[in-house]
TISEKOL-940528 format. One record per residue (C-alpha): residue number from 1; residue in one letter; z, x, y. Coordinates in steps of 0.1 Angstrom, whole numbers. Layout:
BEGIN
(node NUM "a" (Z X Y))
...
! end
This chain:
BEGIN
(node 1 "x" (0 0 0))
(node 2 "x" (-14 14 32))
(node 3 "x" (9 19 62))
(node 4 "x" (-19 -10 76))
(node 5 "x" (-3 -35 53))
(node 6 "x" (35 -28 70))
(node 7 "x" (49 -50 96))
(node 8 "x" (68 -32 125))
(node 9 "x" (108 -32 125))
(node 10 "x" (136 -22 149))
(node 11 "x" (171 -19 145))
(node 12 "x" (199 -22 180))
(node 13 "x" (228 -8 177))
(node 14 "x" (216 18 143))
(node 15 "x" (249 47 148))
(node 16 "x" (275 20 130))
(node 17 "x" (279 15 91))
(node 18 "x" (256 -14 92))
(node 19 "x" (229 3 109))
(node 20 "x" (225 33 89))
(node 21 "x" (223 9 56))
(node 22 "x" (196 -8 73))
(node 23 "x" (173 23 84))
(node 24 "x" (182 34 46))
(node 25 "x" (169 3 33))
(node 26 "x" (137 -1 58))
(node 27 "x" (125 35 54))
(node 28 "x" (123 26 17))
(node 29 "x" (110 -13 17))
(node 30 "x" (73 -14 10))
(node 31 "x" (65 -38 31))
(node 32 "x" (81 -24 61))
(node 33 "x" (74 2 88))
(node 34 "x" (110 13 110))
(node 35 "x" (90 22 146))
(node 36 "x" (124 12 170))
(node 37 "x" (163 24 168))
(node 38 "x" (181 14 196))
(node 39 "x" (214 20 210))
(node 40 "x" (235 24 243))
(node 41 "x" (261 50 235))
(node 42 "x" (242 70 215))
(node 43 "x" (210 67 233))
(node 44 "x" (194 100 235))
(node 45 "x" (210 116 203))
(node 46 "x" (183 121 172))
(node 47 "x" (192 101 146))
(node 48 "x" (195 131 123))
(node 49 "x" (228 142 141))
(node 50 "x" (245 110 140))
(node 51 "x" (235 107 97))
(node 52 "x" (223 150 88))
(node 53 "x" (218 133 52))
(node 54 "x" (188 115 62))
(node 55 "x" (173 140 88))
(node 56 "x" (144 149 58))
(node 57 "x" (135 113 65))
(node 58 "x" (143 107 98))
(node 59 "x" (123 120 130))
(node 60 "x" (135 94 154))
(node 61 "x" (155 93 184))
(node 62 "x" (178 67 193))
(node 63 "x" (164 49 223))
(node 64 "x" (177 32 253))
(node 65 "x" (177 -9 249))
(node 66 "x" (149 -20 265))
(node 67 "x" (136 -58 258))
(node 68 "x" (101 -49 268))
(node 69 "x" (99 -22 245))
(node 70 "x" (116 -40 215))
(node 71 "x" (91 -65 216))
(node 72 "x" (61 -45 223))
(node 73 "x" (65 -30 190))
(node 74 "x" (88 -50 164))
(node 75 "x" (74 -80 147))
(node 76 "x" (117 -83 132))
(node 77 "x" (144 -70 151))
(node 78 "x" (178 -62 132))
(node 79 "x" (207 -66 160))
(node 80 "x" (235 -46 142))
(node 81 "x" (261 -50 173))
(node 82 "x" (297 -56 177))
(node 83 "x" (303 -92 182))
(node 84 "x" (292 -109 217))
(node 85 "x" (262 -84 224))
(node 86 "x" (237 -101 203))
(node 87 "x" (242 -136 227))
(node 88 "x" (222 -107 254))
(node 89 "x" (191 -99 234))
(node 90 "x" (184 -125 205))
(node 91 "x" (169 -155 236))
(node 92 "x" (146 -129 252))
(node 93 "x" (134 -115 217))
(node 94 "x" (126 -148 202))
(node 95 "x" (113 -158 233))
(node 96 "x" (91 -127 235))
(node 97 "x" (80 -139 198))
(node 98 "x" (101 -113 175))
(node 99 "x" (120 -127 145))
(node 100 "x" (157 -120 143))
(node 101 "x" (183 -113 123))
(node 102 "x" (219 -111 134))
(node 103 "x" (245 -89 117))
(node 104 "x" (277 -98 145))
(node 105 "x" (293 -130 143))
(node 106 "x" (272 -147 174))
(node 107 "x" (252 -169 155))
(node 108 "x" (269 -180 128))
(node 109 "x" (285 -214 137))
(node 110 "x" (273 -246 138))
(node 111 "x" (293 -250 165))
(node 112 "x" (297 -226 196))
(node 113 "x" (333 -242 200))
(node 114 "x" (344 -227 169))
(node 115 "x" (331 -193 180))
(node 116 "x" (348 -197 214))
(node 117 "x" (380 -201 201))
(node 118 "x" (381 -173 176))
(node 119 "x" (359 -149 193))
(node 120 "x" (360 -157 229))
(node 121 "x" (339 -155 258))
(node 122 "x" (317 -177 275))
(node 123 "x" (284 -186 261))
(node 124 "x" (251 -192 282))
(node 125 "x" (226 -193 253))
(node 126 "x" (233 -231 236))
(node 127 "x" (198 -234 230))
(node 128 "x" (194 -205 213))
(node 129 "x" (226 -208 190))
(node 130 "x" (210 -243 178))
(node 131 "x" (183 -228 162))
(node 132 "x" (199 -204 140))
(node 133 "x" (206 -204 108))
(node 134 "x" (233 -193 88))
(node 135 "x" (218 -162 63))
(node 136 "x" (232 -171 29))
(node 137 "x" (200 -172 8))
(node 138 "x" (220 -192 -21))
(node 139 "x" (231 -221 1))
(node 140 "x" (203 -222 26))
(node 141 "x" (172 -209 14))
(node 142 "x" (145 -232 26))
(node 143 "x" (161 -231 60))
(node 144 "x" (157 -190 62))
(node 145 "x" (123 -194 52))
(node 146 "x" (112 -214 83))
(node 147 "x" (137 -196 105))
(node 148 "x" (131 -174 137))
(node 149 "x" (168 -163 143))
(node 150 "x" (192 -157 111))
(node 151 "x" (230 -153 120))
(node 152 "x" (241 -127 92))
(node 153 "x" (271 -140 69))
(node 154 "x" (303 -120 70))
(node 155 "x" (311 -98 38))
(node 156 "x" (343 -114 30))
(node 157 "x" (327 -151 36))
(node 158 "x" (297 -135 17))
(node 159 "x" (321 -129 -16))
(node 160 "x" (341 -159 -12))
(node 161 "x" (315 -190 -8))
(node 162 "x" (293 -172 -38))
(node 163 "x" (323 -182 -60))
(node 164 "x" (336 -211 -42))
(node 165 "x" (303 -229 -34))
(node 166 "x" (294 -244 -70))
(node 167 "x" (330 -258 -77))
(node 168 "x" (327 -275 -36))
(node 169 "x" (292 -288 -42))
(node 170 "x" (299 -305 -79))
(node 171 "x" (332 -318 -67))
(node 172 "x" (353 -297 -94))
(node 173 "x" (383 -287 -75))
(node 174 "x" (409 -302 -53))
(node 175 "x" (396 -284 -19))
(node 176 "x" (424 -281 -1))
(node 177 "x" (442 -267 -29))
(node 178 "x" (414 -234 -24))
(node 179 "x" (429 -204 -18))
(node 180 "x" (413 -172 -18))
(node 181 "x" (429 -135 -20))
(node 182 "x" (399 -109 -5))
(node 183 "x" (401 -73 -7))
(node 184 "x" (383 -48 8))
(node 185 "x" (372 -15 14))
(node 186 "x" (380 8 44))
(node 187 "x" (342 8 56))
(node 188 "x" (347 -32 60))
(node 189 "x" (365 -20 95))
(node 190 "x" (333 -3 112))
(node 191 "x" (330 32 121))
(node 192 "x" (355 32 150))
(node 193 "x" (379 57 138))
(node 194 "x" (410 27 140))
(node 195 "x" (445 43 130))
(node 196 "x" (444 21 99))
(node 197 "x" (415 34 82))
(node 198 "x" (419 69 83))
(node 199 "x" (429 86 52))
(node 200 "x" (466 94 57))
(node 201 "x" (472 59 64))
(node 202 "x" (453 40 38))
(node 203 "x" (449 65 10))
(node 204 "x" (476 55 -14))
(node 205 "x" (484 23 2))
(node 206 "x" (477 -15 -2))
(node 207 "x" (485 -37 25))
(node 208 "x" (472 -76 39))
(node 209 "x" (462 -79 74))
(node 210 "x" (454 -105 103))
(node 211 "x" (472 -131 76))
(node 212 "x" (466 -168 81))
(node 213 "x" (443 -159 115))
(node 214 "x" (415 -132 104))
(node 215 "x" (383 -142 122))
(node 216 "x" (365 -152 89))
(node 217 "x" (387 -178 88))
(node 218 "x" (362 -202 107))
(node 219 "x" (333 -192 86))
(node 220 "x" (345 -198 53))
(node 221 "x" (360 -231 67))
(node 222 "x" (325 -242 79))
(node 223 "x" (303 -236 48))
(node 224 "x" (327 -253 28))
(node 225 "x" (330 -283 51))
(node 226 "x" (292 -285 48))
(node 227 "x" (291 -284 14))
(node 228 "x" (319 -312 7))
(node 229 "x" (310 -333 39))
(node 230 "x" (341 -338 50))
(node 231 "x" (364 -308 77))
(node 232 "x" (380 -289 49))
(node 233 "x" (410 -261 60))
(node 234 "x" (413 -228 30))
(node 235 "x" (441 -204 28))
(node 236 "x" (427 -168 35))
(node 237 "x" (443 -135 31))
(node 238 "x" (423 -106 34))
(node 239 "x" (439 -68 20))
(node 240 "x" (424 -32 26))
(node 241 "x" (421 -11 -3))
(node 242 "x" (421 26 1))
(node 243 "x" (384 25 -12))
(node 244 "x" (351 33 9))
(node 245 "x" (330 2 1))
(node 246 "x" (333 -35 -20))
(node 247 "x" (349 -62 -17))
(node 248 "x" (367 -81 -46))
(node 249 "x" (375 -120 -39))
(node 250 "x" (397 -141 -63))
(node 251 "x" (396 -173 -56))
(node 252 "x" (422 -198 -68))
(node 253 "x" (421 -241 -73))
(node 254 "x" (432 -268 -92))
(node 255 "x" (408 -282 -109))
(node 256 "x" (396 -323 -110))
(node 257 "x" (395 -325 -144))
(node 258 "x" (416 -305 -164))
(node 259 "x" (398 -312 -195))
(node 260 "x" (373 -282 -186))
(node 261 "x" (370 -252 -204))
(node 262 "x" (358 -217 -190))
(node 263 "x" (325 -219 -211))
(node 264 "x" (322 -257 -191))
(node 265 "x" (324 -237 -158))
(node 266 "x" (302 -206 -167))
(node 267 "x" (269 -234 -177))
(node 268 "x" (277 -249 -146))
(node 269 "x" (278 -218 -123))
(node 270 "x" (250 -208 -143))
(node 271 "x" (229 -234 -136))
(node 272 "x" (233 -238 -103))
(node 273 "x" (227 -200 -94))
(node 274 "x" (197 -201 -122))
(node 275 "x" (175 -194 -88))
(node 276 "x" (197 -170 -73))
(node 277 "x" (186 -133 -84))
(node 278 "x" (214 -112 -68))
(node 279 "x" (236 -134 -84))
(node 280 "x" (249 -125 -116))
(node 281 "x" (274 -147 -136))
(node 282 "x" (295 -125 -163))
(node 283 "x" (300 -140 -199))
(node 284 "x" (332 -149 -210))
(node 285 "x" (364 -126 -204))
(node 286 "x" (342 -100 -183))
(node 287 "x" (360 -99 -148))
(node 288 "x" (339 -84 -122))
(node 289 "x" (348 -51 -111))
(node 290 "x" (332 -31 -73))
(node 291 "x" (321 -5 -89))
(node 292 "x" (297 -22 -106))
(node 293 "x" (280 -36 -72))
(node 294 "x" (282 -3 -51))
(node 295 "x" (250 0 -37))
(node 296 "x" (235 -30 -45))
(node 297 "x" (226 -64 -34))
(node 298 "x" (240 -79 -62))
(node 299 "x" (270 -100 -67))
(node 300 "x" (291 -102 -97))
(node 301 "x" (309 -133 -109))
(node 302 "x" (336 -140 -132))
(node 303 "x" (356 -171 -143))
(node 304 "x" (385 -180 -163))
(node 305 "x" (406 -215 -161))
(node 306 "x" (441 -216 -168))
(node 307 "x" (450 -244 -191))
(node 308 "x" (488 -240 -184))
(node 309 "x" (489 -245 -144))
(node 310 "x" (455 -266 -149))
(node 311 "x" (437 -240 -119))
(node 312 "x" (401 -220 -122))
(node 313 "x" (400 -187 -114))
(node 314 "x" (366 -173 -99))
(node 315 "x" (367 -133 -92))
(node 316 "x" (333 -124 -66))
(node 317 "x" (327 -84 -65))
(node 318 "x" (303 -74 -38))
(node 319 "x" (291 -40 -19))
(node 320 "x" (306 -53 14))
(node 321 "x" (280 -30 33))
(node 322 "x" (247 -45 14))
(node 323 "x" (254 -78 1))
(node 324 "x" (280 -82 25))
(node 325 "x" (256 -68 53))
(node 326 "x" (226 -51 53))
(node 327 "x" (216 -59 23))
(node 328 "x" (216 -94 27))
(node 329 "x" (201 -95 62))
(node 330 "x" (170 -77 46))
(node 331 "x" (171 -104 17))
(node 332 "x" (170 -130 45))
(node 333 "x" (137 -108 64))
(node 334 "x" (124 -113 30))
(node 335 "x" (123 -152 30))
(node 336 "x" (114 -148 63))
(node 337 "x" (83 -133 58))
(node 338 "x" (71 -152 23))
(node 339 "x" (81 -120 3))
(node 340 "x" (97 -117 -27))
(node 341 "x" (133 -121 -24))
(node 342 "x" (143 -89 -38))
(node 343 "x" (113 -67 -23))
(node 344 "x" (131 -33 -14))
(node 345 "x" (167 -41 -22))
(node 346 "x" (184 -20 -51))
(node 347 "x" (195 -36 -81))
(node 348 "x" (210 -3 -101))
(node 349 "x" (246 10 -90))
(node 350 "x" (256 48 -93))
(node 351 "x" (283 44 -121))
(node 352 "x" (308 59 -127))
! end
């Protein structure tokens, strides 16, 4: 495939965890051609000092952000920017006819209320914000495919409404009985250098944060409304594990009808991911594990019921930097463009 055949990309904001996925992920796609990186801070640095292990691969130099620009040359703009930034670009882009795809947490509410209240600030761009759509291939598919503006899940959201979404949608669980315990890895927090994440304080260490008001809250809560039609409140509690990258989710409910067995559960979480192919569901007694996603796209699912407290037990393992992230915001350029879902995404994990 010629280099005639590639459609042009950019990335904002390309110096953070997210961003360096993403050029790792476009220089490799076959369908892609990476012509843009963008930044403020870093504007002016080659790329190759920010990341020396791609410099055999990288000749570019991160550029100031300029709208003009972007647009001249990208066909799909990634916009990989701490939260609130994105609400400055995505209106011009789309209006200057570039698609977009949103990793912050700008546009991923239904409802710019919600945002506000978690997030803050003020928002001009209503219009905008009513035309996105919320990047979860599994749930909304046939939306991304028509969509000019994607608003990127969260990784821990990501991991938690894989498992939750098929025992919401079938009605198979009490919902407000949901409660989910998340864990994740250090590079969940960004590249900041915050006290909390460096290696003398969370090597040897396990520890919850931002209980009962971590800003994922919101997003879970939505999804899971949508799915069951009615507002629906979960109890979340995210944990940072001394670990670079994954997430683990265990989610926990009591079930409708206690009469079901795991093997009832795996045919139906089965069957409703049977279109889904970074989606795996493990057989019986296999309980997912990080390692085995590191790297990929793919999400790993495992479930067990417990007869005696009548509660299901769904375990989500994901690379919180690919299928939390990146990863997914390239599966959602994908649908975007008609391609095949899993055009340039990898499948195989480095192991052990």
């Amino acid at each position: 495939m010629g280099q005639q055949d590639r459609i042009p990309v950019g990335i904002v904001g390309a110096s953070g965890y997210g961003g360096v996925q993403l050029v790792r992920l476009l220089i490799e796609h076959p369908r892609t051609e990476l012509v843009y990186l963008g930044g403020e801070s870093s504007a002016g640095s080659p790329f190759a000092d920010l990341y020396p292990h791609l410099a055999h691969r990288s000749g570019w130099t991160i550029e100031p952000v300029n709208l003009d620009v972007i647009a001249e040359r990208c066909q799909v703009v990634f916009l990989s920017l701490p939260n609130g930034l994105a609400t400055q670009l995505a209106p011009s882009l789309l209006e200057k006819g570039c698609k977009v795809l949103d990793l912050s947490a700008d546009y991923r509410f239904f409802n710019l209320e919600t945002y506000q209240s978690w997030y803050g600030g003020e928002r001009q761009d209503q219009a905008t914000a009513a035309t996105a759509v919320y990047g979860l291939p599994e749930l909304y598919r046939e939306r991304i495919t028509s969509a000019h503006l994607v608003g990127c899940p969260g990784c821990y959201p990501t991991a938690s409404l894989l498992a939750l979404s098929p025992l919401l949608k079938q009605g198979l669980i009490v919902p407000e009985s949901a409660i989910i315990d998340a864990k994740s890895g250090t590079s969940g927090g960004g590249r900041q250098g915050k006290i909390p994440l460096l290696l003398a304080e969370a090597d040897n260490s396990l520890g919850a944060y931002n209980v009962g008001r971590h800003r994922h809250t919101p997003e879970i809560e939505q999804i899971c409304s949508d799915l069951t039609g009615h507002e629906l409140m979960v109890q979340f509690t995210p944990h940072l594990v001394p670990m670079p990258r994954g997430i683990l989710a265990t989610i926990y409910a009591s079930m409708r009808d206690p009469g079901l067995v795991r093997e009832d559960l795996l045919t139906i979480f089965t069957a409703f991911y049977r279109t889904s192919p970074w989606v795996k569901i493990l057989p019986s007694g296999i309980y997912p594990q990080t390692k085995w996603a590191c790297g990929t796209n793919l999400c790993y699912i495992g479930i067990e019921v417990d007869v005696r407290t009548e509660r299901v037990i769904v375990m989500s393992a994901i690379d919180n930097l690919l299928k939390g992230q990146a990863g997914q915001a390239v599966q959602c350029m994908n649908l975007m463009m008609g391609w095949e879902e899993t055009l340039g995404l990898p499948q195989l994990s480095f192991y052990p």
